[in-house]
C-alpha positions as protocol buffer text, in pm:
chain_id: "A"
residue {
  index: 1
  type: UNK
  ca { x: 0 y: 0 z: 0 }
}
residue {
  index: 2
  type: UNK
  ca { x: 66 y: 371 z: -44 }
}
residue {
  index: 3
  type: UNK
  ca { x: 73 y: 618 z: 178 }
}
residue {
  index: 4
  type: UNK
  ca { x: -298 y: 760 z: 64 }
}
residue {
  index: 5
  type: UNK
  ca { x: -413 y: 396 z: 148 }
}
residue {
  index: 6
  type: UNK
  ca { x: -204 y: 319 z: 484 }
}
residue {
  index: 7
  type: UNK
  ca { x: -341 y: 703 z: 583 }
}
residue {
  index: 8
  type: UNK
  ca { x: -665 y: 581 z: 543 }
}
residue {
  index: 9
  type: UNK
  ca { x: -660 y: 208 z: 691 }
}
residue {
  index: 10
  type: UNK
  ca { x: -470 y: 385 z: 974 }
}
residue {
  index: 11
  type: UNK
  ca { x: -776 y: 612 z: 1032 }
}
residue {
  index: 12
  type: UNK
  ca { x: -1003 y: 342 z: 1055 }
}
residue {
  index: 13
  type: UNK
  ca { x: -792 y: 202 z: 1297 }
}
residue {
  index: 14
  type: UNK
  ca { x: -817 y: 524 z: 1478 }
}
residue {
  index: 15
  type: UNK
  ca { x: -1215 y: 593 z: 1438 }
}
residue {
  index: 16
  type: UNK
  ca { x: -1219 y: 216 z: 1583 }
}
residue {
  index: 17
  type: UNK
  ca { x: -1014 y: 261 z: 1860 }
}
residue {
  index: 18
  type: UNK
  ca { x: -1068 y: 640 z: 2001 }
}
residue {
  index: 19
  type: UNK
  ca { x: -1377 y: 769 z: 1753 }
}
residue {
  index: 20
  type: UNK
  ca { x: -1381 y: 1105 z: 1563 }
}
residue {
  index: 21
  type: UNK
  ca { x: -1396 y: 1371 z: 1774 }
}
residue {
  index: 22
  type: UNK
  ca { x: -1063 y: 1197 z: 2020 }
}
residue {
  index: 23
  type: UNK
  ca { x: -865 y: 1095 z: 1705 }
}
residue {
  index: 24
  type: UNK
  ca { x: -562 y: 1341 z: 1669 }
}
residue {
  index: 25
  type: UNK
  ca { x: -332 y: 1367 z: 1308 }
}
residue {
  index: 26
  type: UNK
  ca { x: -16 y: 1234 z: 1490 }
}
residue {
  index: 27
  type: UNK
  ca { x: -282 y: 907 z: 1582 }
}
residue {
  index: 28
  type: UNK
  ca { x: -367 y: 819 z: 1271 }
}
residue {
  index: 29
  type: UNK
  ca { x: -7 y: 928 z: 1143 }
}
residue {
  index: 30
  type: UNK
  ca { x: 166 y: 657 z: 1394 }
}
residue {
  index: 31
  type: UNK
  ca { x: -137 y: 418 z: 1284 }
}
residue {
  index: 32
  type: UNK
  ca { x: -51 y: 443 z: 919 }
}
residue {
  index: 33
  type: UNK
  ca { x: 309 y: 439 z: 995 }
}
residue {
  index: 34
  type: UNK
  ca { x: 380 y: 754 z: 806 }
}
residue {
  index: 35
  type: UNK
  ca { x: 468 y: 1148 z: 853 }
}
residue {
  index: 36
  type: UNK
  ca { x: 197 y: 1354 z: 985 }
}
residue {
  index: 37
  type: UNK
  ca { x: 285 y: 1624 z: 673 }
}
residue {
  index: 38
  type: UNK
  ca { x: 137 y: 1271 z: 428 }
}
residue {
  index: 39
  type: UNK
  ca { x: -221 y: 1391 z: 545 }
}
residue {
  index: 40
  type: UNK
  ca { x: -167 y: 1733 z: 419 }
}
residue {
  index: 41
  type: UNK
  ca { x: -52 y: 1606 z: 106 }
}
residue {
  index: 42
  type: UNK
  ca { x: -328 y: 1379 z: 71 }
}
residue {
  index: 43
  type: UNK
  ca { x: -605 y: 1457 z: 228 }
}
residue {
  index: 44
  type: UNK
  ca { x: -554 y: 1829 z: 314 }
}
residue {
  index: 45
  type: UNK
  ca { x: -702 y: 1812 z: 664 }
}
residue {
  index: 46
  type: UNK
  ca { x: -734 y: 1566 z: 916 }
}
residue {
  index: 47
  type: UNK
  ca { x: -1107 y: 1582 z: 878 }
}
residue {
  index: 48
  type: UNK
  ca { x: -1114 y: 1537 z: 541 }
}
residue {
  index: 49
  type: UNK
  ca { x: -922 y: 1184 z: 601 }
}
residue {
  index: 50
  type: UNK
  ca { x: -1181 y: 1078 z: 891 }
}
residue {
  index: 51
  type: UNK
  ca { x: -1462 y: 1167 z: 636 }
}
residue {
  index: 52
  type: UNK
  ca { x: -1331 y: 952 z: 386 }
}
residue {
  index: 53
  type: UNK
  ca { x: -1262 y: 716 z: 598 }
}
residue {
  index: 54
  type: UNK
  ca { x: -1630 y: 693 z: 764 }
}
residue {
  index: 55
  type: UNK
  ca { x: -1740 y: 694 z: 404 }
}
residue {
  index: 56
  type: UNK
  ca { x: -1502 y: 352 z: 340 }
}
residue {
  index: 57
  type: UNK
  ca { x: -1620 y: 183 z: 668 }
}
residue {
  index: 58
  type: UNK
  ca { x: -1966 y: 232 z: 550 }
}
residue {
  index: 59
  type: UNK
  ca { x: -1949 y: 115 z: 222 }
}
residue {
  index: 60
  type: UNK
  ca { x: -1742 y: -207 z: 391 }
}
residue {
  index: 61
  type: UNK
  ca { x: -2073 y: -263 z: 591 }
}
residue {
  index: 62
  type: UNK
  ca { x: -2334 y: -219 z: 340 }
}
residue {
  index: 63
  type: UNK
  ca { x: -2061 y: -465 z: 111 }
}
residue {
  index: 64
  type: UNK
  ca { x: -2017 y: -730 z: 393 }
}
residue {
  index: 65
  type: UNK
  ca { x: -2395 y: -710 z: 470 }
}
residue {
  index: 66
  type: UNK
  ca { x: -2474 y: -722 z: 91 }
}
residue {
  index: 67
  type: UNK
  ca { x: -2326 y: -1056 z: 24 }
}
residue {
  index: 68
  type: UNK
  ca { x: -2524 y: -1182 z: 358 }
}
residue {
  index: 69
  type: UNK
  ca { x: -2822 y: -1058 z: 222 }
}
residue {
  index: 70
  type: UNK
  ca { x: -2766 y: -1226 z: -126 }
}
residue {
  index: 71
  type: UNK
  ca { x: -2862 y: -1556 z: 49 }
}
residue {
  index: 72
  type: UNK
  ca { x: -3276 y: -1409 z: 141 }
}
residue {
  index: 73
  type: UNK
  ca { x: -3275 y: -1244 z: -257 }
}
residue {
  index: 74
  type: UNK
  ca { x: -3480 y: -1541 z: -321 }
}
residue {
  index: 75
  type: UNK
  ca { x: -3756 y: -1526 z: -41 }
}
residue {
  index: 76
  type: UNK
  ca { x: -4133 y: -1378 z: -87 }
}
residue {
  index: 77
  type: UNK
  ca { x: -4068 y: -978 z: -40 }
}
residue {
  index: 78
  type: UNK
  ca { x: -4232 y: -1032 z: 356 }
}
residue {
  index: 79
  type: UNK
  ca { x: -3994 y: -1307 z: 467 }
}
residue {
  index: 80
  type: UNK
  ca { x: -3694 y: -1149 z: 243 }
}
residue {
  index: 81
  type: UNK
  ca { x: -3774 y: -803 z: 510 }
}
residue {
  index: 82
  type: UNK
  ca { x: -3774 y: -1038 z: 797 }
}
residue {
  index: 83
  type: UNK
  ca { x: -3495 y: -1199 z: 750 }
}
residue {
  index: 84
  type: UNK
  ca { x: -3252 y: -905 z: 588 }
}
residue {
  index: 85
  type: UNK
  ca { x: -3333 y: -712 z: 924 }
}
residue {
  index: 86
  type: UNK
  ca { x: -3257 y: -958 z: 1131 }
}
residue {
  index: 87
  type: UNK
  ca { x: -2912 y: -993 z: 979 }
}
residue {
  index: 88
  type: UNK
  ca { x: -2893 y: -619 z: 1000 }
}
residue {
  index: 89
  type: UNK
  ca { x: -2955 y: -593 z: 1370 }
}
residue {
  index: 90
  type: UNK
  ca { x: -2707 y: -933 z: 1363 }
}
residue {
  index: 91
  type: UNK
  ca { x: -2465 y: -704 z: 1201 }
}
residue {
  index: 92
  type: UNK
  ca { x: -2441 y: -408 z: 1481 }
}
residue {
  index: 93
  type: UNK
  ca { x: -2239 y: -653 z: 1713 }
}
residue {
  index: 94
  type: UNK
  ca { x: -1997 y: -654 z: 1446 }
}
residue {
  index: 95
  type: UNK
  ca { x: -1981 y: -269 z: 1357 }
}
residue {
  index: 96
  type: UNK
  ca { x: -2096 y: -121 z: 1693 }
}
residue {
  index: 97
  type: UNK
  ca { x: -1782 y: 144 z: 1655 }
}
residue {
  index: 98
  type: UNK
  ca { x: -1884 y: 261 z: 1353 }
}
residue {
  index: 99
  type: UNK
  ca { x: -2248 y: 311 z: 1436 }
}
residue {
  index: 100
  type: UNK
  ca { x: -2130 y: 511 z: 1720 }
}
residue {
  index: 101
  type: UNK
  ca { x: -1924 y: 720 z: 1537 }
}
residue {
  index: 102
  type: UNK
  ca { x: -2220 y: 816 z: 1321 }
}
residue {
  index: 103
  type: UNK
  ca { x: -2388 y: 902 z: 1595 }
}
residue {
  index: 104
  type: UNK
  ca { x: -2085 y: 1106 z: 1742 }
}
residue {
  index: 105
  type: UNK
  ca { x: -2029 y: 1289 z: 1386 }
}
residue {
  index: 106
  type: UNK
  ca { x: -2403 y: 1402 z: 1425 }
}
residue {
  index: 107
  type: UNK
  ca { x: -2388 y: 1566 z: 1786 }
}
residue {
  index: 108
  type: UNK
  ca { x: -2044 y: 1754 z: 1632 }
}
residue {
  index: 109
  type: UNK
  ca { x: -2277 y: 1917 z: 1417 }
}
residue {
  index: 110
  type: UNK
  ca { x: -2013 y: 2059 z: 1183 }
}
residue {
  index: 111
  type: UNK
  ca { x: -2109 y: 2178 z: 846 }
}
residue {
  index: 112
  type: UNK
  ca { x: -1831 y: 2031 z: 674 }
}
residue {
  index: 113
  type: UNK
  ca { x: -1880 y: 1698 z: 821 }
}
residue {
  index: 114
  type: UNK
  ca { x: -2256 y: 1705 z: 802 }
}
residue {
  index: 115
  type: UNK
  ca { x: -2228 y: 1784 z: 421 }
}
residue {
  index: 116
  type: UNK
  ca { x: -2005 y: 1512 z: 357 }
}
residue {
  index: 117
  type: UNK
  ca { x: -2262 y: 1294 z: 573 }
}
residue {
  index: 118
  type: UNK
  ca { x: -2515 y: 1391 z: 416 }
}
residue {
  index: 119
  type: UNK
  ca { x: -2406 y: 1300 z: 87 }
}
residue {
  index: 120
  type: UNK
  ca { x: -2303 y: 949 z: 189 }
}
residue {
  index: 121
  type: UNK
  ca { x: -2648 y: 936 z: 317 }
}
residue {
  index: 122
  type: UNK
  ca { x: -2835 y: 1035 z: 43 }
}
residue {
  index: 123
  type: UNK
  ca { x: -2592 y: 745 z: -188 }
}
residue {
  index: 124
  type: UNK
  ca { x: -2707 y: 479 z: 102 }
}
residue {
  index: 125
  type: UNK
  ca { x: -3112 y: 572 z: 26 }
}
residue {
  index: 126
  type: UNK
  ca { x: -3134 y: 355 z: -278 }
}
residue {
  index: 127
  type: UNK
  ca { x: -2887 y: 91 z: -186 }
}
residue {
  index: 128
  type: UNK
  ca { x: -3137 y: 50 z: 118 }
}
residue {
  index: 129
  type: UNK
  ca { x: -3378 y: -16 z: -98 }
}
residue {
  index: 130
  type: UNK
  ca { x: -3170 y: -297 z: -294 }
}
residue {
  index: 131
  type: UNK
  ca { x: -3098 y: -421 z: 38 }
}
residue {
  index: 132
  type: UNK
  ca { x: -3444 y: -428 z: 211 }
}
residue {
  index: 133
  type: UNK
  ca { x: -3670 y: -463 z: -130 }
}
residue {
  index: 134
  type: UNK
  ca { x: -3876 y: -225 z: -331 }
}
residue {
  index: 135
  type: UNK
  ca { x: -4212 y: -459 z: -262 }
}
residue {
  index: 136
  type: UNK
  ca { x: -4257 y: -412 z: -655 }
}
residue {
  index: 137
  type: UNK
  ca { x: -4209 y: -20 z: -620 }
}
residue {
  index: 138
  type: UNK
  ca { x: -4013 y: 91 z: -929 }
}
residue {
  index: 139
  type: UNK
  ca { x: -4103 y: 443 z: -975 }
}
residue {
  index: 140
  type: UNK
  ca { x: -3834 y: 702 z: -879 }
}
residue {
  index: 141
  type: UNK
  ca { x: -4032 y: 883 z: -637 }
}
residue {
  index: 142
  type: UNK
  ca { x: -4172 y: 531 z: -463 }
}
residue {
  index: 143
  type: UNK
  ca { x: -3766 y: 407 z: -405 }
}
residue {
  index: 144
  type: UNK
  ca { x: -3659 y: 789 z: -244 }
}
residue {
  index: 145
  type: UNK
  ca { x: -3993 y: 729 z: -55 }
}
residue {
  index: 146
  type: UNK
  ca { x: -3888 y: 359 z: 54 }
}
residue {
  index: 147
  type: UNK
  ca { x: -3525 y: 442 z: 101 }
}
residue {
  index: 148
  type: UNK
  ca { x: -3581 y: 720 z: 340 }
}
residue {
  index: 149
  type: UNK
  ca { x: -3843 y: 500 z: 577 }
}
residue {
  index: 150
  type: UNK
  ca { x: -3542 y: 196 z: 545 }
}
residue {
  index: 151
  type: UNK
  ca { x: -3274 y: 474 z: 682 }
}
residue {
  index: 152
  type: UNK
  ca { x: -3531 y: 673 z: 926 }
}
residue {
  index: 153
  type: UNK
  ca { x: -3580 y: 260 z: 1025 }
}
residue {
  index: 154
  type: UNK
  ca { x: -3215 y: 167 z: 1008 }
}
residue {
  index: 155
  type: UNK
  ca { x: -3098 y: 427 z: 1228 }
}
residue {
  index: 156
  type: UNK
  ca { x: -3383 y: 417 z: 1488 }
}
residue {
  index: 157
  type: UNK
  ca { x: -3326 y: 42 z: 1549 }
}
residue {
  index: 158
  type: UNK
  ca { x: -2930 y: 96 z: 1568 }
}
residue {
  index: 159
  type: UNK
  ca { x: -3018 y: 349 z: 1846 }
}
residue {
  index: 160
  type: UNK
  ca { x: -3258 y: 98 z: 1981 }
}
residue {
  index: 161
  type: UNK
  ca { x: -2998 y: -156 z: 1940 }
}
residue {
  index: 162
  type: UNK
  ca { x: -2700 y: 95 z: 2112 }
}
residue {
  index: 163
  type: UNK
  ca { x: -2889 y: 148 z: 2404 }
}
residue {
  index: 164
  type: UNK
  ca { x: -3068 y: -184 z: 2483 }
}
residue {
  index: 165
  type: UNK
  ca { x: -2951 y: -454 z: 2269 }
}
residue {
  index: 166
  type: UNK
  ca { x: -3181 y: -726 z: 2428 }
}
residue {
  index: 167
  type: UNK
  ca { x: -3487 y: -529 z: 2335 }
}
residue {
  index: 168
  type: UNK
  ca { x: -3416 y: -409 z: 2056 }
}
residue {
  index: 169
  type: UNK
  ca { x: -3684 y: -504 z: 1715 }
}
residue {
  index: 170
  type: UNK
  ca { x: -3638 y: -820 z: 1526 }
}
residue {
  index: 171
  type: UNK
  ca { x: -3743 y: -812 z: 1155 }
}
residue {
  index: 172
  type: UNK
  ca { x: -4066 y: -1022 z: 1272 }
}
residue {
  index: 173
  type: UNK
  ca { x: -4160 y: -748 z: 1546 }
}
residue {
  index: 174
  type: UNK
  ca { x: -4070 y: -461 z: 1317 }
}
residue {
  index: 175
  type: UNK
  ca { x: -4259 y: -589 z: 1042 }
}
residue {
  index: 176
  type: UNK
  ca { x: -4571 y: -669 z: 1248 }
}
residue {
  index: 177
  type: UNK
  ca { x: -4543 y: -309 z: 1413 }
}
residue {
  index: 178
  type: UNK
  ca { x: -4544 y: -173 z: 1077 }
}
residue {
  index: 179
  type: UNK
  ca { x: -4861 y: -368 z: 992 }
}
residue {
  index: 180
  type: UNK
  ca { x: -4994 y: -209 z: 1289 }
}
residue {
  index: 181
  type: UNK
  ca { x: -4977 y: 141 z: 1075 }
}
residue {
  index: 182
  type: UNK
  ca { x: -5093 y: 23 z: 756 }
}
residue {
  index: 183
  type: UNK
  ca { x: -5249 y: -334 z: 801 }
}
């Protein structure tokens, strides 16, 4: 690997281990094993490198949880929901850094960060819906629709899931309380 790379598999590291806000340039310099002047070079700031590196643990996630979710593809569109959420809330054990960390980089509050956030967030709307199923849904405005209610969902239960894991939804509960609202 390159610098660029070992900068940013060092800030992982250092999101991991610390989160954003603790994380310091000469941390995820002696992480990555380089000089502190390589983030500079490039990245430009220290928070651009955390942002990209948020961005990469992310789209590891939705990659790792993709290929899990590969094996319900198959299933009638209720079981397929059941199931893909219950991997989901499976997967938080796994990732429960980086679910805080999004959490963190929302109580910061800084535009920069927020904008880059946002963006990521915006991307993760219609992969949530290839994730989670459309339910036959193929107009643009019915996936936006879908993929927002999958990340207002996703985000509640990791809360859920943050603070209590043993009562936390299951993809059974979660779909029955959503047949509750619209039966």
């Amino acid at each position: 690997m390159g610098n660029r790379e070992d900068l940013l598999t060092g800030a992982k590291k250092c999101l991991h281990d610390k989160g954003y806000a603790r994380t310091t340039a000469r941390d995820i310099a002696a992480a990555a094993g380089v000089s502190l002047a390589a983030i500079g070079y490039h990245y430009g700031t220290k928070e651009a490198l955390l942002n990209a590196a948020v961005q990469e643990a992310l789209e590891e996630w939705a990659t790792d949880l993709r290929s899990v979710l590969d094996t319900v593809a198959d299933l009638p569109p209720q079981e397929r929901f059941e199931a893909a959420w219950d991997r989901v809330i499976r997967s938080f054990a796994d990732n429960r850094s980086l679910w805080s960390i999004q959490f963190e980089l929302i109580g910061l509050g800084d535009p920069a960060t927020m904008a880059a956030f946002a963006e990521v967030n915006r991307d993760a709307r219609r992969a949530l819906v290839g994730l989670f199923g459309d339910f036959g849904h193929s107009d643009e405005r019915s996936v936006l629709l879908l993929g927002t209610l999958y990340q207002a969902l996703l985000g509640g239960v990791a809360t859920q899931w943050l603070v209590d894991p043993g009562d936390t939804l299951s993809g059974a509960t979660l779909q029955e309380a959503l047949r509750l609202l619209a039966p």
